[in-house]
C-alpha positions as CSV (number, residue, x, y, z in Angstrom):
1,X,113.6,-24.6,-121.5
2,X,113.0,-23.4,-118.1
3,X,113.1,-26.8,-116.6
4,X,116.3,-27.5,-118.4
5,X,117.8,-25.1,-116.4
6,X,116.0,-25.2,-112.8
7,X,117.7,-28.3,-112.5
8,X,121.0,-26.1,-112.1
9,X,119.4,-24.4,-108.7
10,X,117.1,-27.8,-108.0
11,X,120.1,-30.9,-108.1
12,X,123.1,-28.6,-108.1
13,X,123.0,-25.9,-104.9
14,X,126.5,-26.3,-104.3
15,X,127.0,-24.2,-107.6
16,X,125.0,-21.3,-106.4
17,X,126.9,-21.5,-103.3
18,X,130.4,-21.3,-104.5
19,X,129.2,-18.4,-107.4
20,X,127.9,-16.6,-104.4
21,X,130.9,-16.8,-102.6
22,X,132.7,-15.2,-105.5
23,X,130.8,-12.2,-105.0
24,X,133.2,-10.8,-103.3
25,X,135.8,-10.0,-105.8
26,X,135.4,-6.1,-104.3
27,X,137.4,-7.3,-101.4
28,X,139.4,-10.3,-103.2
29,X,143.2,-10.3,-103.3
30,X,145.0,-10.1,-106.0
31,X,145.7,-12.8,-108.1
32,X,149.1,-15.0,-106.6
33,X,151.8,-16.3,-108.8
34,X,150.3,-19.5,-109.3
35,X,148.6,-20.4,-112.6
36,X,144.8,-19.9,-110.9
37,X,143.9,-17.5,-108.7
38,X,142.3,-18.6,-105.6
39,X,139.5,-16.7,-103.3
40,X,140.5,-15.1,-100.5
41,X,139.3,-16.6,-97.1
42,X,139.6,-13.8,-94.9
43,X,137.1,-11.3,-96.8
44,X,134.8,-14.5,-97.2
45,X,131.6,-13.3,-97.6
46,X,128.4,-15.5,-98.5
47,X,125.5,-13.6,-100.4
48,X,121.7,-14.6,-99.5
49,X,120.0,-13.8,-102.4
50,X,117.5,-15.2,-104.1
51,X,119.4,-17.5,-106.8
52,X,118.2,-16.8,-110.1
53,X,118.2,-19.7,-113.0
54,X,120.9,-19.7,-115.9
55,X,120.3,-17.0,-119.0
56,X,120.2,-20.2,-121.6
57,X,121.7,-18.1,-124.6
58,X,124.8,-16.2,-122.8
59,X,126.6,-19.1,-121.4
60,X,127.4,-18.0,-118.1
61,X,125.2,-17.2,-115.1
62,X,123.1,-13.9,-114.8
63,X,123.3,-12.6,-111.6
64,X,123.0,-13.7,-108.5
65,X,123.2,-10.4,-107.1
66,X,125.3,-7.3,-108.6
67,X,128.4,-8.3,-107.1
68,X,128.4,-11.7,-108.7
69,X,128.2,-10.8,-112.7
70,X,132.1,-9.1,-110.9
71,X,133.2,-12.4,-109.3
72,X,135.4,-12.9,-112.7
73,X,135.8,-10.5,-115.2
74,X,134.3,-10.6,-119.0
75,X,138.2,-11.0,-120.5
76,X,138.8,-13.8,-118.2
77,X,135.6,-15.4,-118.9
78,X,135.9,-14.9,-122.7
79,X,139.3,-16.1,-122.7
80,X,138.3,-19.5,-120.7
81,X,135.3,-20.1,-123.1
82,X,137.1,-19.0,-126.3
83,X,139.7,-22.1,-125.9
84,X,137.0,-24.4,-125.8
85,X,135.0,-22.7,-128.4
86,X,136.5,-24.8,-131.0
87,X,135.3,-28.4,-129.8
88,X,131.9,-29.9,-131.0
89,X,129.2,-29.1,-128.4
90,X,129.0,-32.3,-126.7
91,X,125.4,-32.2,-126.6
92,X,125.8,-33.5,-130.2
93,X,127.5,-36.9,-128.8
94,X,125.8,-39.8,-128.0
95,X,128.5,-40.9,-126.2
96,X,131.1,-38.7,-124.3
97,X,134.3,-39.8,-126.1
98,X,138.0,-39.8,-124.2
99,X,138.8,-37.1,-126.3
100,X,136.0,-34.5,-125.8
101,X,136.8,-31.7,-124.2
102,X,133.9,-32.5,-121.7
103,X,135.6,-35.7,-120.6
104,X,139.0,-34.0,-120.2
105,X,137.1,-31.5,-117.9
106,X,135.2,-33.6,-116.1
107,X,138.8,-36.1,-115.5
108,X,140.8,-33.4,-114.6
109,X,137.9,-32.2,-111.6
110,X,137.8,-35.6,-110.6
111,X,141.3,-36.0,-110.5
112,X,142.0,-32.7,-108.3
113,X,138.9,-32.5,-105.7
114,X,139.0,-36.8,-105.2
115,X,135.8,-37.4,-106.7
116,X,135.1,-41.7,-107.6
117,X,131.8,-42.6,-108.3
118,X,130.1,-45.2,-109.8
119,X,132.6,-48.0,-109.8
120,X,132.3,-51.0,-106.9
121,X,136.3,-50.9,-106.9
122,X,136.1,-47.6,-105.8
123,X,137.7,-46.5,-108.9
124,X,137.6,-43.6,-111.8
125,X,138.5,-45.5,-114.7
126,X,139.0,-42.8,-116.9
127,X,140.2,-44.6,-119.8
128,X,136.3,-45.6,-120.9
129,X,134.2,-44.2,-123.2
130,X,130.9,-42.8,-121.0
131,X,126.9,-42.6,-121.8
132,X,125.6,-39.1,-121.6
133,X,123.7,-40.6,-118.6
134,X,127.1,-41.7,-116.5
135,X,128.9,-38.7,-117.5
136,X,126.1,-36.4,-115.7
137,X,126.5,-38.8,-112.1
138,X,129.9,-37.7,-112.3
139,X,129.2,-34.5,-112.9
140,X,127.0,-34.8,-110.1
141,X,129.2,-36.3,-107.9
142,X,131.9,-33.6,-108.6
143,X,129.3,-30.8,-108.0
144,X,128.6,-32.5,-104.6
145,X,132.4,-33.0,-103.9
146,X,133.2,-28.9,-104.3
147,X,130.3,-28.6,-102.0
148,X,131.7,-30.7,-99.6
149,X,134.6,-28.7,-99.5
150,X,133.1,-25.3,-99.4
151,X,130.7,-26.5,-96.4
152,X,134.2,-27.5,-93.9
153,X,135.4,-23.8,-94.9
154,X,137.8,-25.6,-97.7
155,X,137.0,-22.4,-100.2
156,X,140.8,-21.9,-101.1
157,X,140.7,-25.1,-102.6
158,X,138.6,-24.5,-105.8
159,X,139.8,-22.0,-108.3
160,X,137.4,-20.1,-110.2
161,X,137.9,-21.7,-113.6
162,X,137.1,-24.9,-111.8
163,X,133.8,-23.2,-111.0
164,X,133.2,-22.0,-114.6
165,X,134.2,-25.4,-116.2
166,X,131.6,-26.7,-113.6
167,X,128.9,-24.0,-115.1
168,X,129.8,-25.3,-118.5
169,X,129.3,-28.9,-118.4
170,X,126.0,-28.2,-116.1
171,X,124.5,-26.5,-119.7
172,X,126.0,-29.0,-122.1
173,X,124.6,-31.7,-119.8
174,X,121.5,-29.6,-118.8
175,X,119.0,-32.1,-120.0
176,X,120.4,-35.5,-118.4
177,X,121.5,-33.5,-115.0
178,X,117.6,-32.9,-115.0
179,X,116.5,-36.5,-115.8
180,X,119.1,-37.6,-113.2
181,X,117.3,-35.5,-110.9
182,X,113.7,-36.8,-112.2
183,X,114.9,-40.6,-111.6
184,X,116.3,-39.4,-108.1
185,X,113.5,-38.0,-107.2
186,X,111.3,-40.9,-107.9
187,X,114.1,-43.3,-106.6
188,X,113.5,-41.2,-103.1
189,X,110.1,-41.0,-103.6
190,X,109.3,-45.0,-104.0
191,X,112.0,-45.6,-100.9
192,X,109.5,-43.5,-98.9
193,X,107.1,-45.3,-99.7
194,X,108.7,-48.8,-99.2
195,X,109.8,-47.1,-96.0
196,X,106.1,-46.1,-94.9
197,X,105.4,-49.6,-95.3
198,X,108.5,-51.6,-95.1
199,X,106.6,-54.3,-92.8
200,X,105.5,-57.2,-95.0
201,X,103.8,-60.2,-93.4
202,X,106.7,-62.3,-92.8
203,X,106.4,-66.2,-91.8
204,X,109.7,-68.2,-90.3
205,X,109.5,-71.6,-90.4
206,X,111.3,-73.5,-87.5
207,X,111.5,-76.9,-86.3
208,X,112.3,-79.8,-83.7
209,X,113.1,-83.3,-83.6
210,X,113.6,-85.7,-80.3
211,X,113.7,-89.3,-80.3
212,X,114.9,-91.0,-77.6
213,X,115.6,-94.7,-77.0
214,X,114.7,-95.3,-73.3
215,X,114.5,-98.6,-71.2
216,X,113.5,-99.8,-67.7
217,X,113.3,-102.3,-65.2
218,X,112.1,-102.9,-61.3
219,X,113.0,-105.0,-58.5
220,X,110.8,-107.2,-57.3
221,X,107.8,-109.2,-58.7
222,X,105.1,-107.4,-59.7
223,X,104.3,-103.1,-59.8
224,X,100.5,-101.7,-58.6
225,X,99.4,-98.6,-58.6
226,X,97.5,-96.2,-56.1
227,X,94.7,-98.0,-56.0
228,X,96.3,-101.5,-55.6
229,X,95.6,-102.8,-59.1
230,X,98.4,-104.6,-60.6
231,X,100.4,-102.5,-63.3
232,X,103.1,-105.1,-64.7
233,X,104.5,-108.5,-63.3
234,X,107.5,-108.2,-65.5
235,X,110.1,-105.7,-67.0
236,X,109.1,-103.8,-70.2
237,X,110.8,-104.0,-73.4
238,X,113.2,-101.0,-74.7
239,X,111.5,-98.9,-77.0
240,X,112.1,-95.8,-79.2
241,X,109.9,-92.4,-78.8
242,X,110.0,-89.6,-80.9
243,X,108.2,-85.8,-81.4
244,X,108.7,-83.7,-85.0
245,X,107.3,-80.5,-84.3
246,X,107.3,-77.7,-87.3
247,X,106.4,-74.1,-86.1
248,X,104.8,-71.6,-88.5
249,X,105.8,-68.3,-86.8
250,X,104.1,-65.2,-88.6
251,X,103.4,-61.7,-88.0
252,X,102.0,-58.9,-89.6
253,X,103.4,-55.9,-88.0
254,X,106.0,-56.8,-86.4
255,X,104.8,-56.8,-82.7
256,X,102.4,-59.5,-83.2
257,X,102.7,-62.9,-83.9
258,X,100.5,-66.1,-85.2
259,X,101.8,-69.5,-84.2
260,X,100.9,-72.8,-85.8
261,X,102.7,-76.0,-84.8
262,X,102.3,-78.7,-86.8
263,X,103.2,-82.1,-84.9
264,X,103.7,-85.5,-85.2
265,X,105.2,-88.4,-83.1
266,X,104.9,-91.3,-80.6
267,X,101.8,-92.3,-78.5
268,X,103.1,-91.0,-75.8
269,X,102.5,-91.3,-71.4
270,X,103.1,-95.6,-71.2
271,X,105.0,-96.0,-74.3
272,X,108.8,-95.6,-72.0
273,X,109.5,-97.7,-69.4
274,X,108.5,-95.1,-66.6
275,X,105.2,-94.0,-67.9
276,X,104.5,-97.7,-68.0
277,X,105.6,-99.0,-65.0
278,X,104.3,-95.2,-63.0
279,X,101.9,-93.8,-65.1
280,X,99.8,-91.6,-62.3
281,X,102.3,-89.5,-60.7
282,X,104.7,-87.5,-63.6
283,X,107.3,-90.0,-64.1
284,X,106.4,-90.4,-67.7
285,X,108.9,-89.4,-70.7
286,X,106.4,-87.8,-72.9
287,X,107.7,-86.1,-75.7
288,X,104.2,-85.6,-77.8
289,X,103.4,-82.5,-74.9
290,X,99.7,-83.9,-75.4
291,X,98.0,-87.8,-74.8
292,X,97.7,-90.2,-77.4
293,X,99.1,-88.3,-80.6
294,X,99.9,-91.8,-81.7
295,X,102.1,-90.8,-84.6
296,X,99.4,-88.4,-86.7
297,X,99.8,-84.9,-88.0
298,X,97.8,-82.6,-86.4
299,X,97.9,-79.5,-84.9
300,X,99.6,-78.9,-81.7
301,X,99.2,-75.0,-81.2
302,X,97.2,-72.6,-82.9
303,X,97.5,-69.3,-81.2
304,X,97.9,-65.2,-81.8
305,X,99.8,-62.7,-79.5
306,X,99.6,-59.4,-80.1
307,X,100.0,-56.1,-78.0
308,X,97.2,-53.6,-77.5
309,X,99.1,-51.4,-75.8
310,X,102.2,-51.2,-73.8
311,X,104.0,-53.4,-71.7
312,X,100.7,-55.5,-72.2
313,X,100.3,-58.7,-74.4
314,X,97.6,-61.1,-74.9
315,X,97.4,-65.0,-76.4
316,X,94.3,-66.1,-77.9
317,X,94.0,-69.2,-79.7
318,X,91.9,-72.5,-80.2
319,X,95.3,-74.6,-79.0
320,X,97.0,-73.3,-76.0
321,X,98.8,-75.5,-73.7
322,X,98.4,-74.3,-70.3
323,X,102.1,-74.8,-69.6
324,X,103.6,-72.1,-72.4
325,X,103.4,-69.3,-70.7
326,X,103.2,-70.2,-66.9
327,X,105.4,-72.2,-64.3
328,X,108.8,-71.3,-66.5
329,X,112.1,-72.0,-64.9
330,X,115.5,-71.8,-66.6
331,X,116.6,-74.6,-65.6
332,X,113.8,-77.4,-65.3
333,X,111.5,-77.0,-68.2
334,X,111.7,-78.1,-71.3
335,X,111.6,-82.3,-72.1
336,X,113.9,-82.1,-75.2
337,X,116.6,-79.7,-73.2
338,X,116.9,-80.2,-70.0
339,X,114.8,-83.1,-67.7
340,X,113.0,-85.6,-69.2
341,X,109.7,-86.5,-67.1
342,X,106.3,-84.5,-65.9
343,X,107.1,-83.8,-62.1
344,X,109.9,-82.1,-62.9
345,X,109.5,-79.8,-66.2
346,X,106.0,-78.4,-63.8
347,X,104.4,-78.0,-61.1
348,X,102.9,-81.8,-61.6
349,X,99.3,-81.1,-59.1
350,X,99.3,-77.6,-60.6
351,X,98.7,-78.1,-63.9
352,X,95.5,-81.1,-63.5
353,X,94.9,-81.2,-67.6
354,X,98.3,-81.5,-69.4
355,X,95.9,-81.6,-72.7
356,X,95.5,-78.5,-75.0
357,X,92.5,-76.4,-75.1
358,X,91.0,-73.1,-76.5
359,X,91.5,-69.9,-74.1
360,X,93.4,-67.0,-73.4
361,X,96.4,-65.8,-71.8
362,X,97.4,-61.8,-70.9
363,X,100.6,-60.7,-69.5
364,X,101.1,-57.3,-67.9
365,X,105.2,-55.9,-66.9
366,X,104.8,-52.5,-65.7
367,X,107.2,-50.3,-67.2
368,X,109.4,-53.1,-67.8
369,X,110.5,-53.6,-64.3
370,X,110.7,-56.8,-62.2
371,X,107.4,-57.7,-61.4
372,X,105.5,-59.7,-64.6
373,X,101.8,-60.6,-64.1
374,X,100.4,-63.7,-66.0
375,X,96.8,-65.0,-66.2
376,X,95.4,-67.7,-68.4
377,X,92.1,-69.7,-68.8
378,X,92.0,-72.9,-70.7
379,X,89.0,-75.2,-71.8
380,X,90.2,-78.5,-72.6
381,X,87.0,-79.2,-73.9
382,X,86.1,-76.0,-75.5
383,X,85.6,-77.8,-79.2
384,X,83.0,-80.7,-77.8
385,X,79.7,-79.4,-77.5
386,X,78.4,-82.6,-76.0
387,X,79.3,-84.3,-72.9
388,X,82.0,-86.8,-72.3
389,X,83.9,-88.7,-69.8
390,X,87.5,-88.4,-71.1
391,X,88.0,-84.1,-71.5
392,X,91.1,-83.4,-71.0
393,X,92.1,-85.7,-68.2
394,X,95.7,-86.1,-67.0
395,X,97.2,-89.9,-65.5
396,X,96.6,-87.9,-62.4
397,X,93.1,-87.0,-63.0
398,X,92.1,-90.4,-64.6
399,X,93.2,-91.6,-61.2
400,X,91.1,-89.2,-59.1
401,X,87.9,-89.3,-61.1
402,X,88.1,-92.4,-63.4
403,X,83.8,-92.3,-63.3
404,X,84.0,-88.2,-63.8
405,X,81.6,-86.9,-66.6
406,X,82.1,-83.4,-68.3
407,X,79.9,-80.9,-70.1
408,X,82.6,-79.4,-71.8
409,X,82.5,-76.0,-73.8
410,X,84.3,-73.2,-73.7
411,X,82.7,-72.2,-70.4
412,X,81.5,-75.5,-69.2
413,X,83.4,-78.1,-67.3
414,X,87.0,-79.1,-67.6
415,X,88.1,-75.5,-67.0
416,X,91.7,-74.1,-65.5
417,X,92.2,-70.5,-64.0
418,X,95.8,-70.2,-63.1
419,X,97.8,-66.6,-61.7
420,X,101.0,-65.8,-61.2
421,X,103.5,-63.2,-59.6
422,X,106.9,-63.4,-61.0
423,X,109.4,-61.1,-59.1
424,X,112.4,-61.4,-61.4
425,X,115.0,-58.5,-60.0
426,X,117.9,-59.6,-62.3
427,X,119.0,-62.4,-64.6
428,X,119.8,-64.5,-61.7
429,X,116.8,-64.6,-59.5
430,X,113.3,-65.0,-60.1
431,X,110.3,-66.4,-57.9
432,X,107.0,-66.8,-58.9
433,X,103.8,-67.2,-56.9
434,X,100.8,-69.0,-58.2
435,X,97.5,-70.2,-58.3
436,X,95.2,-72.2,-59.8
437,X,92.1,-73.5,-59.9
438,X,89.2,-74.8,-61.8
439,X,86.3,-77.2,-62.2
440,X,86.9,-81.3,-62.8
441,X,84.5,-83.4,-63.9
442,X,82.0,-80.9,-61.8
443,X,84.8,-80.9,-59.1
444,X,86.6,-78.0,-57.6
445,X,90.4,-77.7,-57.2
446,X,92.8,-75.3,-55.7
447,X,96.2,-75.3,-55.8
448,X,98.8,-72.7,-54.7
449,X,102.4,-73.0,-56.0
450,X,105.6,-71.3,-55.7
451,X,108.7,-71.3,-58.1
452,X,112.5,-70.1,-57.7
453,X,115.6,-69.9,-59.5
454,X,118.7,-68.9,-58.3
455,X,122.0,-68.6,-60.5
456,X,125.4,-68.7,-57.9
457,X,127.3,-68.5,-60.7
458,X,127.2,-68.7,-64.5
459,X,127.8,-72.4,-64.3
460,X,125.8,-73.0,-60.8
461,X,122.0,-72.5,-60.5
462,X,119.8,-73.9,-58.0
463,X,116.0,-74.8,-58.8
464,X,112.7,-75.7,-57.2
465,X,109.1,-76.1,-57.0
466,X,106.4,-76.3,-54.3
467,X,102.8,-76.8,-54.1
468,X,99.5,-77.3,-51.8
469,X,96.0,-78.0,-53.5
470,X,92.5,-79.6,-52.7
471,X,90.8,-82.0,-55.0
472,X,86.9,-82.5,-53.9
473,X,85.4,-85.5,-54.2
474,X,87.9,-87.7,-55.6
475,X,87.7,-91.5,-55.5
476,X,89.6,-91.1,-51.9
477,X,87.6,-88.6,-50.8
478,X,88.7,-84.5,-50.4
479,X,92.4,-84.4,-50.5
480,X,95.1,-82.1,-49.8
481,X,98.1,-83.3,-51.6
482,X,101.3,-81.9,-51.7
483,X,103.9,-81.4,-54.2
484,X,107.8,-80.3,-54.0
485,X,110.8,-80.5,-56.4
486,X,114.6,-79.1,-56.0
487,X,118.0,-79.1,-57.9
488,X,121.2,-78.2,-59.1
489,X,121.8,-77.0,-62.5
490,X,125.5,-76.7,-64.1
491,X,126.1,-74.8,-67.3
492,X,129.6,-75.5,-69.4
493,X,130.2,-78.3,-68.0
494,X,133.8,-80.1,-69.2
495,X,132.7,-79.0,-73.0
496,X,131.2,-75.2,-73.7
497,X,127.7,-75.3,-74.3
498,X,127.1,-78.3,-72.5
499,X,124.1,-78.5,-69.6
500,X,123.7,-80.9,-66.9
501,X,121.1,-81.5,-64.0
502,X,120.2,-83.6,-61.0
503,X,117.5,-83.0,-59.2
504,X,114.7,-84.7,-56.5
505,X,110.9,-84.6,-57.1
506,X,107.8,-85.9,-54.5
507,X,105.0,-85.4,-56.9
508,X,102.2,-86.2,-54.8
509,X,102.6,-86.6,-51.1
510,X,99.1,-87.4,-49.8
511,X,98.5,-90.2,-47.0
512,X,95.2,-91.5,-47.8
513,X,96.6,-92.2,-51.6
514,X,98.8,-95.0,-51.2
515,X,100.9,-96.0,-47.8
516,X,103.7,-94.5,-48.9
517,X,105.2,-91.5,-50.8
518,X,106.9,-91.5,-54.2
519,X,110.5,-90.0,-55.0
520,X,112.1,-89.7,-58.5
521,X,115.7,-89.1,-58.9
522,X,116.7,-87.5,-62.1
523,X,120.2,-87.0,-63.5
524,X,121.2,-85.8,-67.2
525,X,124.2,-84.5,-69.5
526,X,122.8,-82.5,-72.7
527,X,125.9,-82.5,-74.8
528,X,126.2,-80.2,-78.0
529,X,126.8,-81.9,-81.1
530,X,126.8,-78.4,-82.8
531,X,124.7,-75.7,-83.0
532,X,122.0,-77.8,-84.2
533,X,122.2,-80.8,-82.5
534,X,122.2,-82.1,-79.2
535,X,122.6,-85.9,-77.6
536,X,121.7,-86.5,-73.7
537,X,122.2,-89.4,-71.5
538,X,119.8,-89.8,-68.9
539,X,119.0,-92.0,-65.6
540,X,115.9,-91.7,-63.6
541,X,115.6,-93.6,-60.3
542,X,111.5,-94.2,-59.0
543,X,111.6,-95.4,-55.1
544,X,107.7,-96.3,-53.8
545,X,106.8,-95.5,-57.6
546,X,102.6,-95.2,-57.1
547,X,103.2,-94.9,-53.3
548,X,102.9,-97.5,-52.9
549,X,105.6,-99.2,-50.0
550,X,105.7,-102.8,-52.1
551,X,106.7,-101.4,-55.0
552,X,110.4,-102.0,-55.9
553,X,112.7,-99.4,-57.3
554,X,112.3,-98.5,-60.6
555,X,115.7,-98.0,-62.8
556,X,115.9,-96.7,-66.4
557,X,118.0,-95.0,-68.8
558,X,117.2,-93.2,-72.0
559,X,119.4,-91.7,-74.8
560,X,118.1,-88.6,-76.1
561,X,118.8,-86.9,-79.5
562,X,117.7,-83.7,-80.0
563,X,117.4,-81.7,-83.5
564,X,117.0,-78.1,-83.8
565,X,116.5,-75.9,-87.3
């Protein structure tokens, strides 16, 4: 029995509340001419006595403190309880019927203190035979309502026969108030659980498609390449490329997160008109972001971030590309987005192995402030425990070394060290300083680099790229080539969402390779489709393509069709 009745002083406080407030019928006014008396708000006075549970067998509360049993007197009481003393306890109901005197009651409190519950409407359809179980949420809800009201200082708005009917139905529905309680209780309970561990593992699935139908031609009669052996003697056929990539993105706490790219598409490097007519130098349209994927499935990235503590992040993984995290611009990076070819989407001489490999990248951003520091080391050969002559090797170092041999391992030889500084003081500056350096074939290389970005506007940016580096021992000797790129970037352009670029690239400016220098011209419009897909015309001019000074100018154009989801 006694847990019948705690759940009067357990789910229902408010009641205590109110009956203490009536405590005070010593200094209470009298009664007014209206049909219920009302307390008296300005001899308020709010007892702080222990509250003591219901006497089960008398009907009305015991007391709360002496004053309290005097909040109404006996005749009052025993003439509000004698008119209902007539109706079947409702206790006896399975269901609480329209006409019970319960449901009257409880109608009648929700009609006068505003109380709807339990309806999506947000409506008290009091026309509707009730469970036991409903009936106690409203009662519940009505209880919570006088509260409400006593709590904003409202106590001249609930009568004291509103408080007694309250009493009443609390010990008719004594039992399901406390089961109501029970399942609220447990309902809280298994929220705080879910709460304590609301992170699930979670995996998003994402995806890109680009095909692209490029084609090319030169002037003149035949093309040769740095080292005067004859590339083509006539124009390539148009072809169509393509890249599906599908990215696996999950994490397990919510700061972390596990990357698998699944990937699929064209060979790749000499299967466009530029990358065959110039393979050596970046003018190449490769969409396949790693040589000779030659249209299987296999993974492109396999990599985990997570952050051991703060403002400090760390990538390790089996398949990093080395040009993820490093050498980002806004507005000359991405092949699918933005410009199409190798000089110009990097730094083309600081980045020697565009293949993937195993190794790790960190990233440190004090206190979230301007200055970011990135480092990275990657092994294209990490997985080949034997040697090898083709690890890793870019156009560029197939050209340098084409008789190179490589230990490979994680440690061994082809290996990439690269740094950089990136001061970014607002959204529209950054520069970032770099370096990198490594081992090729058993041959050192150092490069230094420097990237900018300025935004003059939200539709004007300006871009561009610089580097210096040594290669030892190359098939020219030790060289000191140089590398620079600039150009202008223009958001919105005629349609909303629309991106356009131009921009200028000397990939590798080095005397002894070649008698002349090479310049690519690149010009594109990326326009919106939707939010999903995206169609881009672009032109690329190639003047002195292999630096070579008998080369004629290389023309082509490609159409580009990009798919996001």
């Amino acid at each position: 029995m006694r847990n019948s009745y705690l759940s009067f002083a357990q789910g229902v406080s408010i009641l205590c509340l109110t009956l203490q407030s009536a405590s005070v019928l010593a200094e209470t006014s009298q009664p007014t001419n209206s049909s219920e008396p009302v307390v008296n708000p300005t001899v308020l006075k709010v007892q702080t006595s222990v509250i003591e549970p219901l006497e089960p067998s008398s009907g009305i509360l015991t007391p709360i403190a002496q004053t309290a049993a005097q909040a109404v007197p006996e005749d009052e009481i025993a003439r509000i309880l004698s008119s209902e003393a007539q109706v079947t306890s409702v206790s006896q109901l399975a269901d609480v019927q329209l006409t019970d005197w319960a449901f009257q009651a409880l109608q009648s409190l929700i009609e006068r203190y505003g109380v709807i519950s339990g309806y999506p409407d947000s409506t008290y359809r009091g026309h509707s035979t009730m469970t036991r179980y409903e009936f106690a949420a409203g009662i519940k809800a009505a209880l919570e309502r006088v509260e409400e009201l006593i709590a904003s200082g409202l106590e001249t708005q609930v009568t004291r026969k509103d408080l007694l009917t309250l009493q009443q139905l609390q010990e008719e529905f004594a039992i399901e108030l406390a089961t109501l309680e029970g399942r609220v209780d447990n309902l809280e309970a298994n929220t705080a659980k879910v709460e304590a561990n609301q992170f699930s593992t979670t995996t998003k699935l994402t995806g890109l498609v680009v095909a692209a139908v490029t084609g090319g031609d030169f002037n003149g009669d035949r093309i040769i390449d740095p080292r005067g052996r004859e590339i083509a003697n006539q124009n390539p056929s148009t072809t169509v490329i393509f890249r599906a990539s599908l990215n696996l993105n999950t994490t397990f706490s919510g700061t972390d997160r596990l990357l698998v790219r699944l990937e699929t598409g064209s060979p790749g490097g000499e299967d466009n008109a530029a990358g065959f007519l110039e393979p050596s130098f970046g003018s190449a349209v490769d969409f396949s972001l790693r040589s000779a994927i030659n249209e299987r499935l296999q993974i492109a990235r396999l990599q985990y971030t997570f952050t051991p503590f703060k403002d400090f992040t760390a990538t390790l993984g089996p398949v990093l590309s080395p040009t993820d995290y490093l050498d980002k611009n806004s507005y000359a990076n991405l092949s699918f987005l933005d410009f199409l070819t190798l000089g110009l989407t990097n730094n083309y001489i600081l980045f020697p192995f565009e293949d993937l490999g195993a190794g790790a990248v960190i990233e440190w951003n004090p206190d979230s402030g301007p200055f970011t520091v990135r480092a990275e080391y990657i092994a294209p050969g990490a997985d080949n425990p034997n040697s090898s002559s083709t690890a890793g090797g870019s156009p560029l170092v197939r050209l340098l070394y084409p008789t190179g041999n490589s230990n490979n391992g994680l440690f061994g030889n082809p290996n990439q060290t690269t740094v950089e500084l990136d001061y970014s003081p607002s959204n529209t500056f950054a520069v970032r300083l770099q370096y990198s350096g490594g081992s090729v074939f058993g041959n050192r290389f150092d490069v230094f680099g420097v990237n900018f970005e300025l935004a003059l506007s939200q539709q004007l940016g300006i871009f561009g790229r610089y580097g210096y580096g040594s290669y030892d021992n190359t098939i020219f000797g030790d060289i000191n080539p140089n590398y620079w790129m600039a150009g202008f970037s223009f958001r919105d352009l005629f349609v909303p969402g629309a991106l356009a670029g131009i921009a200028a690239v000397q990939p590798f400016i080095e005397s002894i390779v070649g008698n002349a220098t090479q310049t690519n011209f690149e010009a594109f419009y990326n326009l919106p489709l939707n939010d999903n897909i995206r169609i881009s015309p672009v032109i690329q001019i190639i003047t002195h393509p292999g630096n070579q000074e008998s080369n004629g100018t290389i023309v082509t154009g490609t159409l580009r069709t990009s798919l996001f989801f």
